[in-house]
C-alpha positions as a Markdown table, in Angstrom:
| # | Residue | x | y | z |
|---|---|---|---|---|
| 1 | Unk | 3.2 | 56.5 | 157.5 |
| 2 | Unk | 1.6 | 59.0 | 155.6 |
| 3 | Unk | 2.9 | 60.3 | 152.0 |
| 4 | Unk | 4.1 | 63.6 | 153.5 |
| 5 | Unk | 6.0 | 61.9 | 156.1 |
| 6 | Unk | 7.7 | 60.1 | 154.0 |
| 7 | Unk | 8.7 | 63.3 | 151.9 |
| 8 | Unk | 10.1 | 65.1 | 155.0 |
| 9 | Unk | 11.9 | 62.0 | 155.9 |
| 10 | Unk | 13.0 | 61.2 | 152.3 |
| 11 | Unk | 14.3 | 64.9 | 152.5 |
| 12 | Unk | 16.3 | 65.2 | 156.3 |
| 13 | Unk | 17.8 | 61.8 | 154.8 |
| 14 | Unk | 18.8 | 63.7 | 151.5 |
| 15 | Unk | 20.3 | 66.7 | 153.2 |
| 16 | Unk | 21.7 | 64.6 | 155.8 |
| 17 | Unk | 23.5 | 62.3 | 153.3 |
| 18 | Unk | 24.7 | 65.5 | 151.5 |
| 19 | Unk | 25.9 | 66.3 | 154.8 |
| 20 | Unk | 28.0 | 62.5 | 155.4 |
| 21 | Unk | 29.6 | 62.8 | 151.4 |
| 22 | Unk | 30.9 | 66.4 | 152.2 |
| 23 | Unk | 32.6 | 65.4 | 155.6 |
| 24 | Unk | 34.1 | 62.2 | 153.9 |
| 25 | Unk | 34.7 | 63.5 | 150.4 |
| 26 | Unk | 34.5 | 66.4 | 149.2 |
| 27 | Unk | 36.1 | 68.6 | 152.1 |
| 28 | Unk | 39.0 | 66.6 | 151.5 |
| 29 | Unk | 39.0 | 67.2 | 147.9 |
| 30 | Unk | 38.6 | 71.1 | 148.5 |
| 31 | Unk | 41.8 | 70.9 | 150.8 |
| 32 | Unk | 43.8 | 69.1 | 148.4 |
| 33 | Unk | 43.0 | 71.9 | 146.0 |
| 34 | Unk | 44.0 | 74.7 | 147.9 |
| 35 | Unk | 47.4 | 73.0 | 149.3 |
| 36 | Unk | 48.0 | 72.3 | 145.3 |
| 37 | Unk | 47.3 | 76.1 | 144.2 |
| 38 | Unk | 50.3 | 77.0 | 147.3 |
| 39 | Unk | 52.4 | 74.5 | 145.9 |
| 40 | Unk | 51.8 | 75.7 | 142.4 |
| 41 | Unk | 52.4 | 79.5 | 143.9 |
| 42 | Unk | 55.5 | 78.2 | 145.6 |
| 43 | Unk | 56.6 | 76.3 | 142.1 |
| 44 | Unk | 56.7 | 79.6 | 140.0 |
| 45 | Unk | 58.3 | 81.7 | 142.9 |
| 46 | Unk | 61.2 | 78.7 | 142.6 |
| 47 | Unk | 61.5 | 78.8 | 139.0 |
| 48 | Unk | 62.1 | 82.8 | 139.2 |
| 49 | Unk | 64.8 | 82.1 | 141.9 |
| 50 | Unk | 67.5 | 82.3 | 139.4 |
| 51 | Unk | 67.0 | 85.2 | 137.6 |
| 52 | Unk | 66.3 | 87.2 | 141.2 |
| 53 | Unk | 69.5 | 85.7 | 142.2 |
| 54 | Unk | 71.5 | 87.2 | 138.9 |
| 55 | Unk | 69.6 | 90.6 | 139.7 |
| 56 | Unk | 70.6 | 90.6 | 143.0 |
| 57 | Unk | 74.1 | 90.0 | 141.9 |
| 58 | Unk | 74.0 | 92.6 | 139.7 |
| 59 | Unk | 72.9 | 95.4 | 142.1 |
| 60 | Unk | 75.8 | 94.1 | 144.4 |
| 61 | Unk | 78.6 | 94.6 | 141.8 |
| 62 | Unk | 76.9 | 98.1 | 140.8 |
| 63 | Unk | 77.0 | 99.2 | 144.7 |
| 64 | Unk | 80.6 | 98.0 | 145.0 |
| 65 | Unk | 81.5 | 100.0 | 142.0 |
| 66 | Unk | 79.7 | 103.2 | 143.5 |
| 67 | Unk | 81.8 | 102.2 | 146.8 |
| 68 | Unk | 85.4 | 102.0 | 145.1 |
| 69 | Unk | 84.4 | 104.3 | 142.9 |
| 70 | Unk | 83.2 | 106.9 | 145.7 |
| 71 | Unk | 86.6 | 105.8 | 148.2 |
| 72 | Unk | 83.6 | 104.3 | 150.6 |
| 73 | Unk | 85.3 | 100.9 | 151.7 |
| 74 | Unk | 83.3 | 100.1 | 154.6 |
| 75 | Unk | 84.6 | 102.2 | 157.1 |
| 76 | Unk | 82.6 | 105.1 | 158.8 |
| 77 | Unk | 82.2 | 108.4 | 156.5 |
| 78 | Unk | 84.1 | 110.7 | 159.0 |
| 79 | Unk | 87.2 | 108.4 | 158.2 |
| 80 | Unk | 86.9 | 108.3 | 154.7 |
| 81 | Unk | 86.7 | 111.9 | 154.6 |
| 82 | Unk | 89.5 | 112.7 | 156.7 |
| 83 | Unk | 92.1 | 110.0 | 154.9 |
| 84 | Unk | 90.8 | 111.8 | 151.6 |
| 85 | Unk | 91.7 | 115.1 | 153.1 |
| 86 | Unk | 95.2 | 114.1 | 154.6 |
| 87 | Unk | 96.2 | 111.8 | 151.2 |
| 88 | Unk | 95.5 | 115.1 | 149.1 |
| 89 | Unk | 97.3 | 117.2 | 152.0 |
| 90 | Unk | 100.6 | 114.8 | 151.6 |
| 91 | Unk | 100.4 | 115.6 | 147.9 |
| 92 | Unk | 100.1 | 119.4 | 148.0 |
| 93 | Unk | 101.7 | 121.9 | 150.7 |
| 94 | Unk | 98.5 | 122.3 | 152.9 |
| 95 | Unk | 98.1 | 121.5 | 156.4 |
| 96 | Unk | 95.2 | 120.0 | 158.5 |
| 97 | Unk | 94.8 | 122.3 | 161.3 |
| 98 | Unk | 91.4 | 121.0 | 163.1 |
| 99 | Unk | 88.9 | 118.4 | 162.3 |
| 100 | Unk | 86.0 | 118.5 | 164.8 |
| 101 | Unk | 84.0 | 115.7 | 165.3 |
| 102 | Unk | 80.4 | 115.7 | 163.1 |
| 103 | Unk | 77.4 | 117.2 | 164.5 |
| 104 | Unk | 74.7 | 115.0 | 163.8 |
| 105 | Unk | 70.7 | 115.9 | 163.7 |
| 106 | Unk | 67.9 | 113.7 | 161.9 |
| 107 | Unk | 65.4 | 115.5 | 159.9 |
| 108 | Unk | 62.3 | 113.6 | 158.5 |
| 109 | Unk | 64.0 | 110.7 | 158.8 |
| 110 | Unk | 66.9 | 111.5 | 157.7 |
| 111 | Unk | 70.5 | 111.4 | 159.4 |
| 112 | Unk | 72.2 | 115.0 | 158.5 |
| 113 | Unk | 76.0 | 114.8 | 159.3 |
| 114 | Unk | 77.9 | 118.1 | 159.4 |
| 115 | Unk | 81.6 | 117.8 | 159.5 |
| 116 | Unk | 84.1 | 120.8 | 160.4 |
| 117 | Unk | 87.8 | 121.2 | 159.3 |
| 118 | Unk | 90.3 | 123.7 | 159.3 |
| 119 | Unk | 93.0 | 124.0 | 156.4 |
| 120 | Unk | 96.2 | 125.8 | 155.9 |
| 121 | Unk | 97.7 | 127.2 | 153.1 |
| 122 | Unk | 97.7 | 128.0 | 149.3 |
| 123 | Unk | 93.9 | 129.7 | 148.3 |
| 124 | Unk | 94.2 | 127.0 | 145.0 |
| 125 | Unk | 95.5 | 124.1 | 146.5 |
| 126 | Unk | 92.5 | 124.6 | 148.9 |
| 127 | Unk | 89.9 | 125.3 | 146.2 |
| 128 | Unk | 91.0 | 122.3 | 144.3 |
| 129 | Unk | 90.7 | 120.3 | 147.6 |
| 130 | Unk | 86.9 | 121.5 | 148.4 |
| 131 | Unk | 86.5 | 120.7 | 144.7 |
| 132 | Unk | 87.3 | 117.2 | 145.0 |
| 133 | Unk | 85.5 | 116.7 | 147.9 |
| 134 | Unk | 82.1 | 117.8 | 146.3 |
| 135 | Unk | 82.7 | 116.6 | 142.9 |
| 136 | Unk | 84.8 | 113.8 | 142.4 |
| 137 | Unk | 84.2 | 111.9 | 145.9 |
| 138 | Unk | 80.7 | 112.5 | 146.7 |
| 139 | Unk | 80.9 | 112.7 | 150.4 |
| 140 | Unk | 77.9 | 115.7 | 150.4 |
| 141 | Unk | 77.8 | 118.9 | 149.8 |
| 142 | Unk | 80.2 | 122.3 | 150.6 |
| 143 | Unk | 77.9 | 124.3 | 153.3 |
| 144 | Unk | 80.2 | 126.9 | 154.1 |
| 145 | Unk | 83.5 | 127.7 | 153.2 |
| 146 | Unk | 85.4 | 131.2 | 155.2 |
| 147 | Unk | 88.9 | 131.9 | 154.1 |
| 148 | Unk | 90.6 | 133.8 | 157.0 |
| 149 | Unk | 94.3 | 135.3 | 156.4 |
| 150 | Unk | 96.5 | 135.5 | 159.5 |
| 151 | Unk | 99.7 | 136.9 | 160.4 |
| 152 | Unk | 102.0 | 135.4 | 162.9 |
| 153 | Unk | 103.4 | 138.1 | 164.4 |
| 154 | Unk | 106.6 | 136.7 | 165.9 |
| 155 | Unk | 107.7 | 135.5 | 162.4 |
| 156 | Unk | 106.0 | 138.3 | 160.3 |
| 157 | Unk | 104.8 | 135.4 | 158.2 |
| 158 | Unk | 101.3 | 134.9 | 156.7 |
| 159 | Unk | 99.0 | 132.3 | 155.8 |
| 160 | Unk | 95.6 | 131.6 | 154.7 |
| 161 | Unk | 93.6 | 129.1 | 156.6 |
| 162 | Unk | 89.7 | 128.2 | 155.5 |
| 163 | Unk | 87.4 | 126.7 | 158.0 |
| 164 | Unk | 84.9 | 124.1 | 155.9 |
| 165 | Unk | 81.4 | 122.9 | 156.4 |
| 166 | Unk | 80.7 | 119.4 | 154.8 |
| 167 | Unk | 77.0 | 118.3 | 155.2 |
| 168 | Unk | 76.8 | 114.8 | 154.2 |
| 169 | Unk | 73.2 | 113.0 | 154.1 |
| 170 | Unk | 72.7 | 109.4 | 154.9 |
């Protein structure tokens, strides 16, 4: 065998044992590595587990306080807004002639709710109602508001009524 032989053989056998201590060795050694660094990930998400619970927890009382606070107690919007309406009707002298069922339409995304009721009687109990309703209980916003005065003509009596317009996002 000649000298450069020997080299070219001297180097295949080189490469080739290179070749033999990355399959055996080293490859497992790199795939150790990589399942520690998960684990290691996976560690500091678990330590952080407590404190995202106690956030979590927080945001939960905070949205139950926004519920009570708002009259929202799981029940549909429409029915919340009508036993609002009729609790403050009981306590003052007006009367819930019509409540129409919503008229829904999504823009951008977004469910729009319009609700329609008819009440009867005095022009401040009425305004103090609508107030509430915007105001205090949040349930959206006053679109439209047409006070009407009638006369029944049998009785000679009249009486105010006001057809509403509640728009209500979400």
């Amino acid at each position: 065998m000649t000298k450069k032989t020997k080299n070219v053989l001297l180097l295949v056998g080189f490469v080739l044992t290179l070749l033999l201590c990355y399959q055996i060795a080293i490859s497992k050694t790199v795939a150790l590595k990589k399942e520690y660094n998960t684990l290691k990930q996976q560690e500091t998400l678990f330590k952080n587990t407590p404190k995202q619970v106690e956030l979590l927890k927080q945001k939960q009382r905070y949205y139950d306080g926004l519920l009570s606070k708002y009259q929202l107690n799981g029940s549909s919007v429409q029915n919340n807004l009508l036993k609002t309406i009729n609790s403050y009707a009981d306590s003052t002298n007006l009367k819930v002639i019509e409540f129409i069922e919503p008229h829904i339409i999504y823009q951008n995304e977004l469910k729009v709710s319009t609700y329609q009721f008819t009440l009867e009687g005095n022009y401040n109990a009425i305004l103090k109602l609508i107030y509430k309703l915007e105001q205090e209980t949040k349930f959206g916003e006053i679109t439209n508001l047409h006070f009407e005065k009638k006369i029944n003509f049998r009785t000679g009596y009249s009486y105010l009524q006001a057809r509403v317009l509640l728009k209500s996002f979400g």
